[in-house]
N, C-alpha and C positions, 0 to 999 in steps of 0.2 A: 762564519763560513770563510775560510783561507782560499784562495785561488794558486796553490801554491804548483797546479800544472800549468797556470797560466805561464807563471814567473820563471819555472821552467822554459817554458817555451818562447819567452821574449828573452830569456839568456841564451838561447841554441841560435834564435834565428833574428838575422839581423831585416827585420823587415823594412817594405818600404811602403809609406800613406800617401798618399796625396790629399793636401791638407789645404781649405781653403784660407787659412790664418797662419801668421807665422808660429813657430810650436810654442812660443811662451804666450802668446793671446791663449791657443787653445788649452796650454796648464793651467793658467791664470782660472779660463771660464771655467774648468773642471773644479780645479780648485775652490771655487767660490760655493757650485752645489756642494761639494765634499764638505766644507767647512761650515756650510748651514744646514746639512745633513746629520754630522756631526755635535751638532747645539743641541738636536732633539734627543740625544743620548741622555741624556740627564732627567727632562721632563719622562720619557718613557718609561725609563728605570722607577717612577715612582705612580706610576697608574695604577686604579685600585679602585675598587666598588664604590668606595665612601668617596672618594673625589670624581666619582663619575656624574652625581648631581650637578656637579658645579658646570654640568655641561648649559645647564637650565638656564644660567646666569651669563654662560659665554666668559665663563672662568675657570683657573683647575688647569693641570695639567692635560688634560684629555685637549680642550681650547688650544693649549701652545702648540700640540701635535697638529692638530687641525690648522692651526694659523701655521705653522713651520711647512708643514707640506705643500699647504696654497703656494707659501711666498718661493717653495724650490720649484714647482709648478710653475710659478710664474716667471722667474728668473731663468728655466729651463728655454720656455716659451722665446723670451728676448733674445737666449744664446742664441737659437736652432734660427732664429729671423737675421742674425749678426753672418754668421756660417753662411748659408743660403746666398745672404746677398752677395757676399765676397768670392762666390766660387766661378765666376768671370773672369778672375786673377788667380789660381789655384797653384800652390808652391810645393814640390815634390819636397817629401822630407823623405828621410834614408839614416840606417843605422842607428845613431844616438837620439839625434831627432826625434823618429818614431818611435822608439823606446824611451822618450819621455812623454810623449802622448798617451800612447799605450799605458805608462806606468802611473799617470794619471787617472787613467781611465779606472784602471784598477783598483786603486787607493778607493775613489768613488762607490764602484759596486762592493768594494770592502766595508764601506760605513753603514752603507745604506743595507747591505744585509745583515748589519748587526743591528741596525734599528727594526728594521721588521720583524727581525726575529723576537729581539725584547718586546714590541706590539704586540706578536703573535701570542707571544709567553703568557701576557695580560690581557685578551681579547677574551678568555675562559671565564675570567672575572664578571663580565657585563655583559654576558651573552643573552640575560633575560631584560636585556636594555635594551630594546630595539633601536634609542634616538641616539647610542651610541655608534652601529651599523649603520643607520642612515646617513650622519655625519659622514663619519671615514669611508667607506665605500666607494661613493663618486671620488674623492681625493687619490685614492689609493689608485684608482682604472687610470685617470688624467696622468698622474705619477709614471702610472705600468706605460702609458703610450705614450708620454714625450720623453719617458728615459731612451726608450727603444730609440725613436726619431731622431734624438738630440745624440745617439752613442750611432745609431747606424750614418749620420750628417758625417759625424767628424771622422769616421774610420770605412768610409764607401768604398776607397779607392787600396786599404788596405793588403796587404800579401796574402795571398788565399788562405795559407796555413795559417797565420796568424792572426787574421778577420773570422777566422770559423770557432777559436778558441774565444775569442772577445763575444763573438756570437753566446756563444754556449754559457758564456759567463752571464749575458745577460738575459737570456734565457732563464737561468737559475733563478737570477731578482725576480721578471716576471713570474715566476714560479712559489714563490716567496710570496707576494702581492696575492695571487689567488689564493695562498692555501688563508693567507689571513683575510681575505673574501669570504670563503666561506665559514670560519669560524665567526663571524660578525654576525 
């Protein structure tokens, strides 16, 4: 999934966030989910019925998904506490700025909807696995609600116009999240 009106629309309008980190802390922290969002590109790409036992074991690709998601889960968790506490000191970004945040932002719900999707693609596979649902399930809701928290944290104070497009973007992930809920 390309957000390619997003990019549109952070090239037309030069918005402005108010951000409670300077914009390279909050690229950095994006960056970090993106890049271990990113890692599970490869394990997903290879889920498959015959390695869905190895759930049994707490091994197997099916395990790395589960373990990769916890740990952006938890890394999410640490940003959205970092943010939060800093917004006592909240520094106005504008034009380039924000459009590095924003373009951040982006990159992020770029990966992460390419991993869902690959999920979704393989969740067909092990739908008569119930301990496969059980797993991911809870991960996935934790996922859906501290994306939300952690992307509505850093872009509150966003330009109406271009807060409702990031909105919508993430809307789509959450959107993503359920349909691979209920295929589970």
């Amino acid at each position: 999934m390309r957000f390619s009106i997003f990019s549109t629309a952070l090239m037309a309008l030069s918005g402005t966030v108010t951000a409670t980190l300077r914009p390279d802390d909050l690229v950095t922290s994006i960056g970090t989910l993106t890049a271990k969002t990113q890692a599970l590109l490869e394990p997903a790409g290879t889920l498959s019925l015959a390695n869905a036992a190895l759930l049994l074991v707490k091994a197997g690709p099916w395990q790395d998904i589960l373990d990769g998601l916890s740990d952006i889960t938890d890394t999410a968790k640490q940003q959205i506490v970092v943010i939060q506490s800093a917004e006592e000191n909240p520094t106005k970004l504008a034009g380039a700025e924000a459009e590095l945040v924003t373009d951040a932002v982006e990159g992020l719900l770029n990966v992460l909807s390419e991993l869902l999707q690959t999920i979704t693609g393989k969740t067909g596979l092990v739908q008569s696995l119930p301990l496969v649902g059980d797993l991911l399930t809870p991960v996935l809701e934790l996922l859906d609600s501290l994306l939300t928290t952690l992307i509505d944290t850093i872009l509150e104070q966003l330009d109406e116009l271009l807060g409702e497009v990031l909105k919508t973007d993430v809307a789509e992930v959450s959107s993503l999240i359920a349909e691979l809920n209920v295929g589970l």
